[in-house]
N, C-alpha and C positions, 0 to 999 in steps of 0.2 A: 350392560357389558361387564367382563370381569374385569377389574383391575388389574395392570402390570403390576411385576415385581417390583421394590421399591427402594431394595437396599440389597449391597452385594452385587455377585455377580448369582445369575443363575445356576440353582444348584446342577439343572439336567446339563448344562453348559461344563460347568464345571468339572463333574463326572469325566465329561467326554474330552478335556483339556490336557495333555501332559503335564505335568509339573512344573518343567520347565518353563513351557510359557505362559504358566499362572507365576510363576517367581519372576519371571521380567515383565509378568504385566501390570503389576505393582508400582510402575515407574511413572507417575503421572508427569502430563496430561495427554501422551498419547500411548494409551494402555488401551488391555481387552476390557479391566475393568472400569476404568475413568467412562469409558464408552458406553460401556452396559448401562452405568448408575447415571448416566448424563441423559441418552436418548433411548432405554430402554425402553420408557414409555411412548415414543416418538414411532421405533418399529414395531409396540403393541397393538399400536393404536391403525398403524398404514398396514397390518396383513388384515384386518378388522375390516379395513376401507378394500382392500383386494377382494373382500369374501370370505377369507377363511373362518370357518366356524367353531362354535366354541369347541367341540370334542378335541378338533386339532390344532387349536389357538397354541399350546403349550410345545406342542411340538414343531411345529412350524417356527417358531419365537427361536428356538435352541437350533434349529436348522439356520436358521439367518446368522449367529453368532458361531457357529461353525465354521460359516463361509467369511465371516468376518476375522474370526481367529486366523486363518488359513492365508487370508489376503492382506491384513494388515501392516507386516512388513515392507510392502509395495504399494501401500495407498499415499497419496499424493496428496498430504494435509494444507498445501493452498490450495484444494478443493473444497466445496462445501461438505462435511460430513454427512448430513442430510440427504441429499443429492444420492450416494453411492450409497447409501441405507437404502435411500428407498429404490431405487436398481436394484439390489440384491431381494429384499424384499417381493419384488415386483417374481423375479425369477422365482422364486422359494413358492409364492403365492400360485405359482403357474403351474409348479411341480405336483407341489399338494392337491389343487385340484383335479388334476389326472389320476390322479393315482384313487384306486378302488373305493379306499375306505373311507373319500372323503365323500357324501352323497346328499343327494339335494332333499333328503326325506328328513336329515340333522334340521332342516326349517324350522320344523315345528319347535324346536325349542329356543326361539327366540320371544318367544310369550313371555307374559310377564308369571312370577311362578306365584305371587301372591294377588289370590283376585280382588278387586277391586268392589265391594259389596254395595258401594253407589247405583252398580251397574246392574240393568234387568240381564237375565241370562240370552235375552236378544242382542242387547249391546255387546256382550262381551264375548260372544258368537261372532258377530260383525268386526268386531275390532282386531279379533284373532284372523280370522280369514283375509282384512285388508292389509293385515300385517305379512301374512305369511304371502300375499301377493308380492309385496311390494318385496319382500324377499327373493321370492323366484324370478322378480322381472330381473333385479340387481344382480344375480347369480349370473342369468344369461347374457350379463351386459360386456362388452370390450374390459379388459382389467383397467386399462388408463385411462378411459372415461368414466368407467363407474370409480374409479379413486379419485377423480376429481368432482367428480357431478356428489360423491356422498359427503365430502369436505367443503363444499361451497353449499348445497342447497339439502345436506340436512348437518353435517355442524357450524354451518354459516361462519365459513373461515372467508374472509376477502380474497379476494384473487389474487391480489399483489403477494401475500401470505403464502398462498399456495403456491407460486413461480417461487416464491425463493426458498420454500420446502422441496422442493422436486428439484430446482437445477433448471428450470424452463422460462422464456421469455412470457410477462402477463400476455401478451397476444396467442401464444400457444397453450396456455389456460384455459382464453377466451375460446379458440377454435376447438380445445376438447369438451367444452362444457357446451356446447354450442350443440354439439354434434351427441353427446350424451343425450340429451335435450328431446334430440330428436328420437333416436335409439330408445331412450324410455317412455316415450310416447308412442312409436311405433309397436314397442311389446304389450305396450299396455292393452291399446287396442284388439293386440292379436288375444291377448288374456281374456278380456271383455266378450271377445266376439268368440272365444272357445266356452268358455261358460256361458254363455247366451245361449249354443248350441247344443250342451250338454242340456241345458235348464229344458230346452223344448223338444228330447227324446226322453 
């Protein structure tokens, strides 16, 4: 995955910011930039967990901080910060998916780009195709279960972690991962059983 930005405020952010309120968002700790440099990496990492793919990662990233620039006058800081990231996030993530140029054929480039020369070119055949599965199944998944089902069961965040990233009670965690569970298992199969069917025409 590529790394967030890690200092500053983002430049495509920036660009798109009046002056104005890059000169009062200078004001820590409830600025555009205190935000940026705090959980940038936080809504890098959750449009990552939505789907969006690398082509659009960066834009997508300056879409969120748009909407945060825009709303931060009126956000409610006894809220969790986190919480209202990842809601906007979630929306941003929904938006870009629709739209044209974001397409499910971008899959293939989550390979890895240096091969692995341990590997017979059977393995590394294999490993691309179960990868690129496991990609398409996640693509076709609910966005709020496939961002919890990728945070718990492949970056192996706890659940309790996950409810107070989101804003959600651990029991509504548990009932989306529960239900992801099921959702990733049901596509899998469907996957299985369309390649099984392609394999015997």
């Amino acid at each position: 995955m590529k790394d967030p930005p890690v200092t500053g405020i983002h430049q495509g952010v920036e660009q798109c910011l009046p002056a104005e309120v890059l000169g009062s968002a200078k004001q820590p700790p409830q600025s555009l930039v205190a935000l940026h440099a705090e959980h940038g990496g936080f809504v890098w990492a959750t449009l990552q967990r939505f789907g969006i793919q690398q082509p659009d990662l960066e834009d997508a990233f300056q879409d969120v901080f748009i909407v945060v620039q825009r709303r931060l006058p009126s956000f409610d800081w006894a809220c969790p910060v986190t919480t209202w990231l990842f809601a906007i996030c979630r929306r941003v993530a929904a938006s870009h998916r629709r739209r044209a140029h974001t397409r499910r054929e971008r899959l293939g480039e989550v390979v890895d780009d240096v091969p692995d020369s341990a590997r017979s070119p059977e393995e590394a055949t294999s490993q691309q195709q179960a990868r690129l599965q496991l990609e398409a199944i996640l693509e076709a998944m609910d966005l709020d279960r496939r961002a919890v089902f990728v945070m718990f069961e492949i970056e192996e965040m706890p659940c309790n972690e996950i409810a107070s990233l989101i804003g959600v009670p651990v029991g509504t965690v548990y009932s989306r991962l529960h239900a992801a569970r099921k959702e990733f298992a049901t596509l899998l199969k469907k996957a299985e059983t369309e390649r099984t069917r392609r394999g015997a025409t």
